[in-house]
Residue frames as qw, qx, qy, qz and C-alpha x, y, z in Angstrom:
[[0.143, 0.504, -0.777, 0.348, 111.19, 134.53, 91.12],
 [0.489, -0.227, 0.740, -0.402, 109.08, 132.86, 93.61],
 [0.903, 0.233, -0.181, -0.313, 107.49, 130.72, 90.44],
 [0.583, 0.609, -0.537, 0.012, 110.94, 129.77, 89.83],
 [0.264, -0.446, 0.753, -0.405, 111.19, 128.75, 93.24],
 [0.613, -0.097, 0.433, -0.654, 108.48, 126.76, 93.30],
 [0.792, 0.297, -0.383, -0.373, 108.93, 124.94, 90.33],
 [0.512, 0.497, -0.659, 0.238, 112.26, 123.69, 91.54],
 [0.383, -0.287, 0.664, -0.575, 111.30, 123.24, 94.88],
 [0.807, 0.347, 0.026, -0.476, 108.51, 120.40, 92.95],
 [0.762, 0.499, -0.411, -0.023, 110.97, 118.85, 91.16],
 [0.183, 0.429, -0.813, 0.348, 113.35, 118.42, 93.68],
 [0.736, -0.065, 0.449, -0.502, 110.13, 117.00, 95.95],
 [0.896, 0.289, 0.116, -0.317, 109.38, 114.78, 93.23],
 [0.605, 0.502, -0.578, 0.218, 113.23, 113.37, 92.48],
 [0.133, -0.409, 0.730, -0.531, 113.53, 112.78, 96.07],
 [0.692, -0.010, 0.438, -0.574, 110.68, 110.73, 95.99],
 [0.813, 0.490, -0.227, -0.218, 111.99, 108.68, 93.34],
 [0.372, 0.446, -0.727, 0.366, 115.77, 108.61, 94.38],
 [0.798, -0.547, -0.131, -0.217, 114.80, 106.67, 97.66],
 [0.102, 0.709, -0.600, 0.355, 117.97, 106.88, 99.88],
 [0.840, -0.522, -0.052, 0.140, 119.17, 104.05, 102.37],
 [0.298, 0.775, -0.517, 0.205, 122.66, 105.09, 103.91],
 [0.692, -0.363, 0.623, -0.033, 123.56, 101.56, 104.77],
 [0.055, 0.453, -0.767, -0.450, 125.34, 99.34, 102.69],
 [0.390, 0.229, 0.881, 0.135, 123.76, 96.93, 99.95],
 [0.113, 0.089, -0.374, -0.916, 121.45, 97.61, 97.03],
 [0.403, -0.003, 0.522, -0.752, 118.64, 96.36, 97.81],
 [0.721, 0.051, -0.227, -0.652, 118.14, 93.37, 96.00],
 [0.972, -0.201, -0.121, -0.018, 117.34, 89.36, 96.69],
 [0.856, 0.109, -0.247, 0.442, 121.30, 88.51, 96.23],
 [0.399, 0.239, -0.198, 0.863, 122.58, 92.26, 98.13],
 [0.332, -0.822, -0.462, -0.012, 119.73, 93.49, 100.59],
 [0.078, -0.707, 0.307, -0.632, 119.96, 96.99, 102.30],
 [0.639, -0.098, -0.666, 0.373, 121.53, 95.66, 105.24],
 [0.361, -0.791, -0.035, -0.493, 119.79, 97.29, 108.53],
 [0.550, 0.080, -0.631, 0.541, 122.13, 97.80, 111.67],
 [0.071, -0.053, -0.326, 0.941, 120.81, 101.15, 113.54],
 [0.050, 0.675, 0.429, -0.598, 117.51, 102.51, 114.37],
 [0.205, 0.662, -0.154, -0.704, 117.81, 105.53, 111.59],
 [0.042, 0.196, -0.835, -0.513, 118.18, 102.70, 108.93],
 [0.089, 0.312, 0.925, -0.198, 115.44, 101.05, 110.29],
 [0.222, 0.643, 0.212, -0.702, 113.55, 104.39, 109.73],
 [0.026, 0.529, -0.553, -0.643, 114.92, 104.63, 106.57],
 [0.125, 0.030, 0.920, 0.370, 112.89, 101.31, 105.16],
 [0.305, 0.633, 0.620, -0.348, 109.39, 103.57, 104.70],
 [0.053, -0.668, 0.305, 0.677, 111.08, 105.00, 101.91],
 [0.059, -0.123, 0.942, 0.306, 111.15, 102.03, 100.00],
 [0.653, 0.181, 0.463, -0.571, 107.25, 100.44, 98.68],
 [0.671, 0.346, -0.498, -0.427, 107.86, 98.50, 95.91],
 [0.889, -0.224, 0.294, -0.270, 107.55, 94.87, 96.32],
 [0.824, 0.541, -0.126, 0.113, 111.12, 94.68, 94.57],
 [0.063, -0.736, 0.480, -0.473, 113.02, 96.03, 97.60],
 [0.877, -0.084, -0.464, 0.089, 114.89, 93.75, 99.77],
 [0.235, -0.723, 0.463, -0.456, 116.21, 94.29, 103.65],
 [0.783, 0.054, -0.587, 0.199, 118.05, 92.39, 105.96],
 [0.338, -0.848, 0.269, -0.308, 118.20, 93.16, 109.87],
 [0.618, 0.535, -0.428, 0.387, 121.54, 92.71, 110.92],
 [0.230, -0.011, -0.668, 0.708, 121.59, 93.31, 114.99],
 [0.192, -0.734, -0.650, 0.039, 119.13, 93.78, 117.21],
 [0.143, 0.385, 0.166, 0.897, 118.01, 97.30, 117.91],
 [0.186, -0.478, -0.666, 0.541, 116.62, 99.32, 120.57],
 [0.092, 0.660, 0.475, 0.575, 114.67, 101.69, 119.64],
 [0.427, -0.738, -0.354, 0.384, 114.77, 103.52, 123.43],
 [0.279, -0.419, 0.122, 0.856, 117.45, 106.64, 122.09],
 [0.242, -0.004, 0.486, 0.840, 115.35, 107.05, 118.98],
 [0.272, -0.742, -0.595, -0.148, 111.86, 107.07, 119.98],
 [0.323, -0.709, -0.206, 0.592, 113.42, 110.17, 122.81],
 [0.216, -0.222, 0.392, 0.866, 115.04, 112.04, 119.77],
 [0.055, 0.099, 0.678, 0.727, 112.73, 111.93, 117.60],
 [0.408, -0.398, -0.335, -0.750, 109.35, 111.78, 118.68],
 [0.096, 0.001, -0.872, 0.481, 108.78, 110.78, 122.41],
 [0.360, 0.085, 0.599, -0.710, 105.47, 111.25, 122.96],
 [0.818, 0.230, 0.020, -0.527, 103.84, 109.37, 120.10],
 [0.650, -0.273, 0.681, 0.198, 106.68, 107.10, 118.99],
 [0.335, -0.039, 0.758, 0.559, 107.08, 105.31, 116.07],
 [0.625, 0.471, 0.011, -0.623, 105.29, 106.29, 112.94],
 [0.613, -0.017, 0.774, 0.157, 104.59, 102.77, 111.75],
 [0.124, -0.133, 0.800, 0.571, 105.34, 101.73, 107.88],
 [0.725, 0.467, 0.283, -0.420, 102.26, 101.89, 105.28],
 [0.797, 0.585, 0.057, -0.139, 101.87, 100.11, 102.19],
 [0.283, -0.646, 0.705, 0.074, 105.06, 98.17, 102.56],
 [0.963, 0.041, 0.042, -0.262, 105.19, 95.11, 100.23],
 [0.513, 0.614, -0.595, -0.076, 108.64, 94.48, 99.86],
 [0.883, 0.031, -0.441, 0.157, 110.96, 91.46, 101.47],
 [0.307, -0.746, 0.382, -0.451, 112.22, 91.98, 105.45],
 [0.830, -0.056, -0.536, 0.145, 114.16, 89.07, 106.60],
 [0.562, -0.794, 0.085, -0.216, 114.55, 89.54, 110.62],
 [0.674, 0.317, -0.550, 0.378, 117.50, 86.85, 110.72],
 [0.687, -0.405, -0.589, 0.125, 116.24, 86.09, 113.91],
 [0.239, 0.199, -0.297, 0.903, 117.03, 89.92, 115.55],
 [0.179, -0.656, -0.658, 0.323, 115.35, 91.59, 117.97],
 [0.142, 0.542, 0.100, 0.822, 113.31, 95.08, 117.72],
 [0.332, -0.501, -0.691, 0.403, 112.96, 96.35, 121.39],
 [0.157, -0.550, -0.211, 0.793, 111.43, 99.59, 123.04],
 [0.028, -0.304, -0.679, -0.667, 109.38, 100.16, 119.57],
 [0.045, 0.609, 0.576, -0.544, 106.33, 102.52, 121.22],
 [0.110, 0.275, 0.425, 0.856, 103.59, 103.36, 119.30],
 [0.087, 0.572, 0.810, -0.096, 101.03, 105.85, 120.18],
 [0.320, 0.083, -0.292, -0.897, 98.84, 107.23, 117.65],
 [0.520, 0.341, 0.674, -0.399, 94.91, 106.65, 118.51],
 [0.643, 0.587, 0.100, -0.481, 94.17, 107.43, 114.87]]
């Protein structure tokens, strides 16, 4: 039983890591970017590394309620090996606080 767990626990690890989720609207290419409005979307674009993925930010965004929820004493956990396409469309990200010494 606990194999059986484990496989499936695997698989589902490894379909989730495939199915990248955004739960804003668009599809995320050139002519239909994922269209970022909120914080959590914003989160939502470290999911993404291919250099085929397209976003659009859509309102500025404070980042002050989600940095307290979520992780207040280190902040943001900032985006590796991103290569896709982020057009800002001239928005603002405020209250973005990152600290991790390493």
């Amino acid at each position: 039983m606990k194999r059986i767990l484990l496989t499936l626990a695997c698989i589902l690890t490894f379909y989730g890591s495939i199915q990248a989720q955004f739960s804003g609207s668009g599809s995320g290419t050139e002519e239909d970017p994922y269209r970022i409005f909120n914080a959590e979307q914003l989160n939502q674009v470290r999911n993404f590394t291919s250099n085929n993925v397209y976003f659009s930010l859509e309102a500025d965004i404070d980042m002050t309620d989600w940095i307290a929820e979520n992780n207040p004493s280190q902040g943001w956990l900032p985006i590796s090996n991103f290569s896709g396409v982020f057009k800002g469309n001239g928005h603002k990200i405020t209250n973005l606080m990152i600290n991790r010494p390493t």
